[in-house]
LUMFI-481080 format. One record per residue: residue in one letter; x, y, z of N, C-alpha, C in turn. Coordinates in steps of 0.001 Angstrom, whole numbers, plus 500000, padded with zeros to 6 digits. Atoms other than C-alpha are relative to their C-alpha. Layout:
% LUMFI-481080
AXYZXYZXYZ ...
% end
This chain:
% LUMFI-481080
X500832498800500000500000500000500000500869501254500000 X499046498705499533501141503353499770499925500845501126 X500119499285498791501499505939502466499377501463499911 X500607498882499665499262508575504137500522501199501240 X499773499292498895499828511163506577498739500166500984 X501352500037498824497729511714509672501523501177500813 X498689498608499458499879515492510838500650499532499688 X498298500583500467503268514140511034500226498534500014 X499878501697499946502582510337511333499596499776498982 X499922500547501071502804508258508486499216498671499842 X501031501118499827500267505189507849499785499811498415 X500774500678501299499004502709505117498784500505499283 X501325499894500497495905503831503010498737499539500777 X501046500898499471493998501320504666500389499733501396 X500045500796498959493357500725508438499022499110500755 X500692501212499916491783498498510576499379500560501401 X500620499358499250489254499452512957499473498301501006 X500200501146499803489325496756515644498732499601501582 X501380499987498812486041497328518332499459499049499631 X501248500921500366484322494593516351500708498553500821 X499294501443499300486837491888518101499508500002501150 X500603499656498543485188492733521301498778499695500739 X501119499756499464482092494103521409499239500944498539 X500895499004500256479160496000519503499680499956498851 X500453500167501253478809494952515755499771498167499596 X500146501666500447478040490949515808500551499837500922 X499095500315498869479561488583518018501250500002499149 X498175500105500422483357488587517971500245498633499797 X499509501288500640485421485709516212500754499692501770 X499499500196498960487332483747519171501013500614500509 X498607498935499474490351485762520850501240499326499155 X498626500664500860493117483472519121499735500323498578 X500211499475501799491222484273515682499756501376500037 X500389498521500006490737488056516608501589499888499782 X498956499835499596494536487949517263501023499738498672 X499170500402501104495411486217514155499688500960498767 X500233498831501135493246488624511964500625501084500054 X499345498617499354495186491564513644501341499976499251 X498876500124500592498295490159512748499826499598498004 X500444500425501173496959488862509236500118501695499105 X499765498668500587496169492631508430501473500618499994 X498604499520499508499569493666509425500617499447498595 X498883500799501383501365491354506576499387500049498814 X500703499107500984498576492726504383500091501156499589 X499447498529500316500124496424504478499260500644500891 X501232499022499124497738497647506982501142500311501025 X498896499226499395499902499992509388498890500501501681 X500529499773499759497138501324511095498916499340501493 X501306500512498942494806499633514572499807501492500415 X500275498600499519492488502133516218499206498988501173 X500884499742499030490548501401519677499750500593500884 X500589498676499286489284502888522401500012499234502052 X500122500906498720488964502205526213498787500074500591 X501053500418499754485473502203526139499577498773499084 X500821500864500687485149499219523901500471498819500534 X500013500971499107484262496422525868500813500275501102 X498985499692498172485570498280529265501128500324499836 X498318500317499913489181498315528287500033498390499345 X499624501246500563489201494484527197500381500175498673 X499326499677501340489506495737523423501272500315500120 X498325499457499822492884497587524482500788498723500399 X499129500900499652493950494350526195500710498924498790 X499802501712500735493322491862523354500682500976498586 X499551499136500705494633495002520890501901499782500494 X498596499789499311498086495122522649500566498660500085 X499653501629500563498325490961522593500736499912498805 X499768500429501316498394491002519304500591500669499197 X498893499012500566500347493847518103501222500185500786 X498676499994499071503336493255521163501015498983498910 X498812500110500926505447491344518340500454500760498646 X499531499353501145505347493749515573499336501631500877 X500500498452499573504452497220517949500835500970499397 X498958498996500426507494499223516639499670500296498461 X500386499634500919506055498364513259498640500899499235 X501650499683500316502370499682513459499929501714500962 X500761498918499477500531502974514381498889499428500764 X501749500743498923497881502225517275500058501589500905 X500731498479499587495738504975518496498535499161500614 X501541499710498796493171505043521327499580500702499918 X501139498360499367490652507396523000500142499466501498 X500749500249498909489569508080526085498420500725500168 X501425499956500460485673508723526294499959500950501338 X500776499418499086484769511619528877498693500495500334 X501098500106500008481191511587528153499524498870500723 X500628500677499589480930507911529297500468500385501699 X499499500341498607483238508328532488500651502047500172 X499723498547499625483775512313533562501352500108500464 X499131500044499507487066513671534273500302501498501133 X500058498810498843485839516394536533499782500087500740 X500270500089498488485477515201539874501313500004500576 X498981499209499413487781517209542075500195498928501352 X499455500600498986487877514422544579501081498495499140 X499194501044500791489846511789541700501373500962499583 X498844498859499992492525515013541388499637501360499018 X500337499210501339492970517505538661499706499193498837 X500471500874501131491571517066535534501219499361499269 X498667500474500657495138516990534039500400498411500395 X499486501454499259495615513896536527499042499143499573 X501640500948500102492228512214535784500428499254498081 X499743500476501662493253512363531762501162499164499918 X498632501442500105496775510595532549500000499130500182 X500505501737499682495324508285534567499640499163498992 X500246500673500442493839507434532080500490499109498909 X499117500598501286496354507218529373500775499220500645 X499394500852499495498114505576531692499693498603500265 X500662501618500060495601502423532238500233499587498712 X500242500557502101495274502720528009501435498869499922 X498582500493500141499394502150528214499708498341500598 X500064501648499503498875499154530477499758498923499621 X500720501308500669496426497102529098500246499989498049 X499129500539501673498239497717525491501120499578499963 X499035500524499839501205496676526933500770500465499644 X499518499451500953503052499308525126500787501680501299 X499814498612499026505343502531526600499154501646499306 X500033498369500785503978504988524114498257499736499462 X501251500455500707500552505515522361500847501105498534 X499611499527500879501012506591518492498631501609499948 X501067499273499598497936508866518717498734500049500941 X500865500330498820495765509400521513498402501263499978 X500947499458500202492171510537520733499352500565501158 X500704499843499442489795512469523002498284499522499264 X501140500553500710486418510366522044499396501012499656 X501234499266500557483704512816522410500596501267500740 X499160498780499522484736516420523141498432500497500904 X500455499387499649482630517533525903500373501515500623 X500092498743499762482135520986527179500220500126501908 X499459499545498521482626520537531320501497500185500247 X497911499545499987486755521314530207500231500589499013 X499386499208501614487855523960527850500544499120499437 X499697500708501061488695522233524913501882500718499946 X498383499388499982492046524681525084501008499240501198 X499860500654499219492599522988528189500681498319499554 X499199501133500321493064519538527252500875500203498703 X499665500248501078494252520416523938502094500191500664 X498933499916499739497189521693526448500812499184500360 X499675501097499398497539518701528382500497498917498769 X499071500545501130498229516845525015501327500368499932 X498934499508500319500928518796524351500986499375501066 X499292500270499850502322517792527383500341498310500209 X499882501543500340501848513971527031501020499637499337 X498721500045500739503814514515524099501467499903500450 X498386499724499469506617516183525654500583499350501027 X499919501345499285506386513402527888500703498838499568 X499517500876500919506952510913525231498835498565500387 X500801500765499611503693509022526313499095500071498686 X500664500570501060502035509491523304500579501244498493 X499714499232501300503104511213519587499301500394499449 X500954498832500892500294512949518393498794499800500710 X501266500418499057496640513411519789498839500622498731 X500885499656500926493303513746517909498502500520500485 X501382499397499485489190514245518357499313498975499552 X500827500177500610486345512209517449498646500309500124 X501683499314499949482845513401516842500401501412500089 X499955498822499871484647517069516416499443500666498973 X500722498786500967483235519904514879501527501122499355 X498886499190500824485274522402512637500213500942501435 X499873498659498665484922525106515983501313499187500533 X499631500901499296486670522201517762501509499646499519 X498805499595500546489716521926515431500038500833499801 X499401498598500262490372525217514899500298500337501855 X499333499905498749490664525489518971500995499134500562 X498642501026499360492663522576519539501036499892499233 X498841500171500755494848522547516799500828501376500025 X499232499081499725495847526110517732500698500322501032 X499414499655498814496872525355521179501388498505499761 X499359501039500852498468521688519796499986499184498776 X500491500566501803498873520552516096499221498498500723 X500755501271500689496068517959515442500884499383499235 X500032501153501150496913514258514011498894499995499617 X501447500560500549493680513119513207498976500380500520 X501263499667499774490061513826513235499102498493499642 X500467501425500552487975510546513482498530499908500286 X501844499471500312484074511171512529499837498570499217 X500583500809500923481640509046510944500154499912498561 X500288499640501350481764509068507349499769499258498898 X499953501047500736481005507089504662498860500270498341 X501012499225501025478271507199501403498774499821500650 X501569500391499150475348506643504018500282501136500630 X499838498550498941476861509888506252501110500589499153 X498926499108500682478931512371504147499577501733500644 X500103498760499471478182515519506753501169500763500123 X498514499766499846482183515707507172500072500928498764 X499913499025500985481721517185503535499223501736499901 X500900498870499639479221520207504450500729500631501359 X499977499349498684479820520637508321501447500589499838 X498718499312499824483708522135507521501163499023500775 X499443501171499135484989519059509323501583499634498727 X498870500020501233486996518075506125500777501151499691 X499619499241500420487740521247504925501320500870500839 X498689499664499346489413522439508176501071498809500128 X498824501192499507491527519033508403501120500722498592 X498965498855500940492529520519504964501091500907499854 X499229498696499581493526523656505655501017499924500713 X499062500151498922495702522536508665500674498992499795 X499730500816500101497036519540507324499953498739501108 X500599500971499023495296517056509640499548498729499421 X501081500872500886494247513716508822498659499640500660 X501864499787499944490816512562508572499744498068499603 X500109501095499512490186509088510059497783499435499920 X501753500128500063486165507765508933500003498597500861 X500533501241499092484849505219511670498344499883498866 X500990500639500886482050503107509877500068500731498531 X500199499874501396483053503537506387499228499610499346 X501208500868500533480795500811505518498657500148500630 X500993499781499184478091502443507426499443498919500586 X500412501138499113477925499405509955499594498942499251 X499846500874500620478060497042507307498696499955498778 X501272499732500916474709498069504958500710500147498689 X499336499250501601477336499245502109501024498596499312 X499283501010500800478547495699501681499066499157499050 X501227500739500775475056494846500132499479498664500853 X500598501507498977474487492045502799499144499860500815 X501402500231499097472066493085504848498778500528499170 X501692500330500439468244492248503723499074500571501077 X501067499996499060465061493337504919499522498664500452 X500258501310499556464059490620506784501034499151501123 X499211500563499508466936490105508521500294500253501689 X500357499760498364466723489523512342501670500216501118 X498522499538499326469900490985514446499939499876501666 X499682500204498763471108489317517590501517500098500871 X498730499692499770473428488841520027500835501562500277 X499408498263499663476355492033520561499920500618498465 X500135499271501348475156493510517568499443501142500488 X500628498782500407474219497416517801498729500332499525 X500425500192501058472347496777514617498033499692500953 X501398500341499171469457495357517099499005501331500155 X500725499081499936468562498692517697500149501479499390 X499928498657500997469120501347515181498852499940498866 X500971499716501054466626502851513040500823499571498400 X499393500321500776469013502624510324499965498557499339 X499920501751500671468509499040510037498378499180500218 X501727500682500517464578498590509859499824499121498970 X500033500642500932463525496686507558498789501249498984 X500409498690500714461457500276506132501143500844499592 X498523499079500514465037502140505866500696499321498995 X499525500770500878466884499227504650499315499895498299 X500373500129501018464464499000501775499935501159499323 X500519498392500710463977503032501324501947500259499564 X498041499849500562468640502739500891499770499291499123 X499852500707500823468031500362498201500874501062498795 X499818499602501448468578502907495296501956500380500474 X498652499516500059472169503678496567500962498622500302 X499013501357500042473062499867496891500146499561498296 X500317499712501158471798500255493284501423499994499505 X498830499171500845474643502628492374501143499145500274 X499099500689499585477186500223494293500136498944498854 X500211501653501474476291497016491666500215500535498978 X499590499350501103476780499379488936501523500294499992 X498784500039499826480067500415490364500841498799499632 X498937501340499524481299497193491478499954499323498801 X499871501102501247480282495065488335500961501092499415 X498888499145501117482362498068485785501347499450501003 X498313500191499132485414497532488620500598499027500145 X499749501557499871484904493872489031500809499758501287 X499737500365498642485016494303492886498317499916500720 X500557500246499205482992493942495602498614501207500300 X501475499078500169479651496743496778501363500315501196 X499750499052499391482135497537499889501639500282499481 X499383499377500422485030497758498352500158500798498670 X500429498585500321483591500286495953499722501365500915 X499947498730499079482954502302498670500904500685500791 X498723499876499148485976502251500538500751500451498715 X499769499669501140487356502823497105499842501941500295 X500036498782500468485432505846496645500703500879501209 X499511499475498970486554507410500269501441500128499630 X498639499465500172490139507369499428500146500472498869 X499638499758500946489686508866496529499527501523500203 X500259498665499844487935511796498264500902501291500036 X498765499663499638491304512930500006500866499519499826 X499396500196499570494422512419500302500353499293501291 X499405499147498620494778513008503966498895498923500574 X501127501292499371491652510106504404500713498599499808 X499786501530499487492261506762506111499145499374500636 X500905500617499309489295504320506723500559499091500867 X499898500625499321489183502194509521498952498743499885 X500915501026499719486890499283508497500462498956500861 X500243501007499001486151496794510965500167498329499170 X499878501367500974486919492854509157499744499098501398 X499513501071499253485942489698511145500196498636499807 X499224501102500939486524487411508878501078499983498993 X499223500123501002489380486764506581499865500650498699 X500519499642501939487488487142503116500007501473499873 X500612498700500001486552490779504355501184500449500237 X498465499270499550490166491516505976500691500436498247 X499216500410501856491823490120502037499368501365499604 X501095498838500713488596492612500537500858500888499991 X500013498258499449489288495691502378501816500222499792 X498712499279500259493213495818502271500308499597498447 X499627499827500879493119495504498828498926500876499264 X500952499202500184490940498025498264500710501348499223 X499122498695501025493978500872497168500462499130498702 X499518500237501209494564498384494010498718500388499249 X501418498971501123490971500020492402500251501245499673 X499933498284500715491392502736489932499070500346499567 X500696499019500043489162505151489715500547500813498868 X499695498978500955489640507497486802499292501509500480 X501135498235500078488273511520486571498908499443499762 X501810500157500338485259510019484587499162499310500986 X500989501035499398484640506973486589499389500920501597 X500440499017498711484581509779489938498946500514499688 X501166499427500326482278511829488037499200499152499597 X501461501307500043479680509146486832499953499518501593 X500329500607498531479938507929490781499764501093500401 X500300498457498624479384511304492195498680500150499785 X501433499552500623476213512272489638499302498666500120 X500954501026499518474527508695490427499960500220501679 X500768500157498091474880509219494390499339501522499982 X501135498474499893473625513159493799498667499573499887 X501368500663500330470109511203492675499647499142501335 X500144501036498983470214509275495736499445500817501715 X499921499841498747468583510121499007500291498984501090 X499530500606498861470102508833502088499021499533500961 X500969500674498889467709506956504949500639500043500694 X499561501458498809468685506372508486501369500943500704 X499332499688499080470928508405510774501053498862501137 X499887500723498106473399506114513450499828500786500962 X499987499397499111472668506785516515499959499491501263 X499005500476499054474979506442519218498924498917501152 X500448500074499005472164505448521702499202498191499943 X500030501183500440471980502046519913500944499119500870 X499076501138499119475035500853521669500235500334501519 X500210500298498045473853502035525310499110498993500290 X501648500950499581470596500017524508500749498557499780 X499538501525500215472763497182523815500832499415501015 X499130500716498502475251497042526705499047499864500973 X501174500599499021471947497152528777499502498647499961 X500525501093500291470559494430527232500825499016499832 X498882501061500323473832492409526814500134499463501733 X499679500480498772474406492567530495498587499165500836 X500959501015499405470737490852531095499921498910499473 X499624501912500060471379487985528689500987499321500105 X498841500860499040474731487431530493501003500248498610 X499003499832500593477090488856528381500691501142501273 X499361499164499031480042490823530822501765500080499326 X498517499763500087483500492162530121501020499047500650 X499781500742499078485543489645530540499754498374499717 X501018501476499842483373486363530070500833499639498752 X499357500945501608484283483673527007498842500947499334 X500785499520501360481032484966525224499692501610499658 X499555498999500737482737488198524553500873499973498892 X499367500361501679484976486586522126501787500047500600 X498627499277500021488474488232523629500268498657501494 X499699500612498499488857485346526818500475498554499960 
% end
């Protein structure tokens, strides 16, 4: 594959977005086959893991750090930490500055690793100036605890304040041909301007853009999918006309419905690096060969003016995967257990 930038870090075209080994999109493959796909991508050109230490509690970071501790020097791995789910403003756990190390400091642990390559703030809330932490990055850095720091779910306001107190790596939003708001809301445009990269979580909009999911189709288990509007069997059928445009794609390309789409995303930017999720093999192979599709000027323009005809159905929304850790923890699923996949 060739190489991208993300600020001053350097990465494969293609990465690998690995929350699905865990928790929250299907059940996870077994921990020895999560471990082997990890490494599998790796000798595929993929440069790139991303998780978080809200996915599956921290257990994602653990079984993340397993499996990248013989080739860590070779890969980029980037966390978050989530201060929406867990607050870092209670003055009896210290300063906030202390509350955020802590936490990078558990991340370090359970990745087994001295450094993080980029270290995301998940959701940027508002009980901490955003100038504030953007400072405390800075000094992580100068720490040597982590080499670059990013945002996800930020707004253009949001980089333009943090990247003026510490350069932005990455910005890591939704994006995909089911959510292209990154193109309107200035989200893109400032990563642009500042030379930032621009990291899309659910490229494959939770897996609808690989053409595989049917109306009719009943979603169990740690699947999300259970409860998003997005995946009715009234939405699913009202997205048809833009799985349409995919079969048109994919037959002229003589690939796949998602790797047309992943396709088209790196062809938006430069400076863009998806993170699809693979938990099988066939889909890992797919997706990292996804930078050998050429795209021409024309073939962009005929794909742009067929999705302009296309209205979109179906919002994600986040509140899918609170309704699911509720409901996971009453049919005996727990962080931790074998039938999380990572044990």
């Amino acid at each position: 594959m060739k190489m991208r930038k993300l600020g001053e870090i350097e990465v494969a075209e293609m990465g690998l977005g690995c929350m699905d080994y865990s928790h929250g999109h299907g059940n996870p493959p077994p921990r020895q086959e999560s471990i082997r796909l990890m490494r599998l991508a790796h000798e595929l050109g993929c440069t790139l893991f991303d998780t978080a230490d809200a996915y599956a509690d921290g257990h994602n970071e653990i079984l993340v750090g397993e499996a990248l501790k013989p080739i860590r020097h070779e890969v980029i791995l980037t966390t978050k930490y989530n201060p929406e789910l867990r607050p870092v403003t209670d003055p009896s756990k210290g300063t906030v500055e202390e509350q955020i190390e802590r936490r990078l400091d558990d991340s370090l642990k359970r990745l087994d690793t001295d450094y993080i390559d980029i270290y995301y703030m998940h959701r940027v809330t508002d009980d901490v100036p955003l100038e504030e932490v953007a400072g405390y990055m800075g000094k992580f850095i100068k720490k040597g605890k982590i080499r670059g720091w990013g945002m996800s779910r930020a707004t253009a306001e949001h980089i333009r304040i943090g990247h003026s107190v510490t350069p932005v790596s990455a910005i890591q939003n939704e994006y995909s041909l089911m959510e292209r708001d990154p193109e309107t809301d200035g989200v893109l445009a400032a990563c642009k301007e500042r030379g930032i990269g621009f990291v899309p979580y659910m490229p494959l909009g939770g897996g609808f853009l690989t053409g595989m999911i049917k109306p009719g189709m009943k979603f169990t288990g740690d699947d999300a999918k259970r409860f998003s509007d997005r995946f009715s069997d009234e939405t699913i059928i009202k997205n048809q006309p833009l799985l349409d445009v995919l079969d048109k794609v994919s037959k002229a390309k003589g690939c796949s419905y998602a790797q047309a789409a992943l396709a088209w995303l790196l062809y938006r930017e430069d400076f863009i690096v998806p993170i699809a999720g693979a938990m099988k093999e066939e889909f890992l192979r797919s997706n990292m060969a996804v930078p050998e599709i050429v795209f021409t000027e024309d073939d962009l323009k005929d794909f742009d003016e067929a999705l302009s005809k296309v209205t979109v159905y179906g919002k994600w929304d986040e509140s899918a995967v609170f309704k699911l850790k509720e409901v996971l923890q009453e049919e005996g699923y727990e962080p931790g257990k074998k039938s999380w996949g990572y044990e």
